[in-house]
C-alpha positions, 0 to 999 in steps of 0.5 A: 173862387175857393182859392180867395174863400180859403185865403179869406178864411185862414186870414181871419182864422190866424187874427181872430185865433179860435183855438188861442181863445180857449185858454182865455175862456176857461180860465175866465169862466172858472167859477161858473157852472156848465149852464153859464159857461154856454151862456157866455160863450154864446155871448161873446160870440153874438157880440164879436159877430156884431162888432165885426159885422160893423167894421165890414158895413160901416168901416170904409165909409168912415174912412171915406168920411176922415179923408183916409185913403184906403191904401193909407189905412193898409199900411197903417193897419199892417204895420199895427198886426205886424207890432200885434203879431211880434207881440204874439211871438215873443211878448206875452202869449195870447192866453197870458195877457188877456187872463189878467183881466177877469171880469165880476159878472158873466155878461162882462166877462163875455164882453171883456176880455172875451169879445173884445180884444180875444175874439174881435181883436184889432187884427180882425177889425182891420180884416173885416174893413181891407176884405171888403173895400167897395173898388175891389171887391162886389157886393157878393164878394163882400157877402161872402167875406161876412159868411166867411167871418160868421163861419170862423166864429161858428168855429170859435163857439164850438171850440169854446163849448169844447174848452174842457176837452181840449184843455185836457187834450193841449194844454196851456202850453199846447195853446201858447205854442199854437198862439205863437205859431198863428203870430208868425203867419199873421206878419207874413199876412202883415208885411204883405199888407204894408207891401200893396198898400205902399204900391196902391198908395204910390200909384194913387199918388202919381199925376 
């Protein structure tokens, strides 16, 4: 059980990317004192849980709904964070893309670009629905995948609390080689996906 815990961890560690997140953050919140700072941090943070708890409940009985079998989801999804983790390695560095855009207020801001698409990114919302799929997992394994989401995003919050220390201590580059690096193990993870969903799919298929 602490090998799936600790696999189920570092899968959501490398899609929802705390540390790549931090950059985004400070630059986003440039303008607002220390009080408000927390205060977005706090709600980008309750609103990526809320978004990603959604996925974990409501995600595979949408699936079921549109007559999508899962394993074709899987592939599809992995060939999605394969393209999202090329993106990662040689395209634009997390903190890069998602800087462009800066919203007016600090409820915006908090929303987009730091929720959506920082925190609770595609990678993650495809997590939440492949870690929780009703024939392979119970209803305490799934439990388990929601706390083990949470704790990550306990993990993004307390780093984004700690934003102007560790700009001090890695720097943008520090963060973008961490970015790159996260990429790289996120298309190991994809091409695994897209290798059981093409078994899954073929057995599901055969008379």
């Amino acid at each position: 059980m602490n090998d799936r815990f600790c696999c189920r961890f570092y899968y959501f560690f490398a899609v929802i990317d705390p540390i790549g997140t931090v950059p985004v953050f400070i630059a986003v919140t440039d303008k607002y004192d220390q009080k408000t700072k927390r205060r977005v941090a706090l709600l980008a943070t309750i609103t990526s849980a809320i978004i990603l708890l959604f996925f974990i409940v409501v995600g595979e009985i949408m699936l079921t709904a549109l007559s999508i079998p899962l394993p074709a989801f899987q592939i599809s999804g992995g060939i999605v964070l394969f393209l999202f983790a090329l993106n990662m390695i040689f395209g634009e560095s997390k903190p890069e893309e998602e800087i462009k855009s800066l919203a007016l207020s600090h409820t915006e801001t908090a929303i987009f670009p730091l929720a959506i698409p920082s925190i609770a990114s595609p990678g993650a919302m495809l997590a939440a629905v492949l870690l929780t799929e009703n024939t392979v997992f119970s209803a305490w394994e799934q439990l388990q995948t929601a706390l083990v989401m949470l704790s990550v995003l306990v993990i993004v919050y307390i780093l984004l609390l700690l934003s102007g220390f560790i700009s001090r201590l890695i720097g943008t580059s520090g963060a973008s080689v961490i970015s790159r690096v996260m990429g790289l193990i996120l298309s190991a993870i994809a091409t695994t996906n897209i290798l059981i969903g093409l078994n899954e799919y073929y057995q599901l298929m055969q008379p």
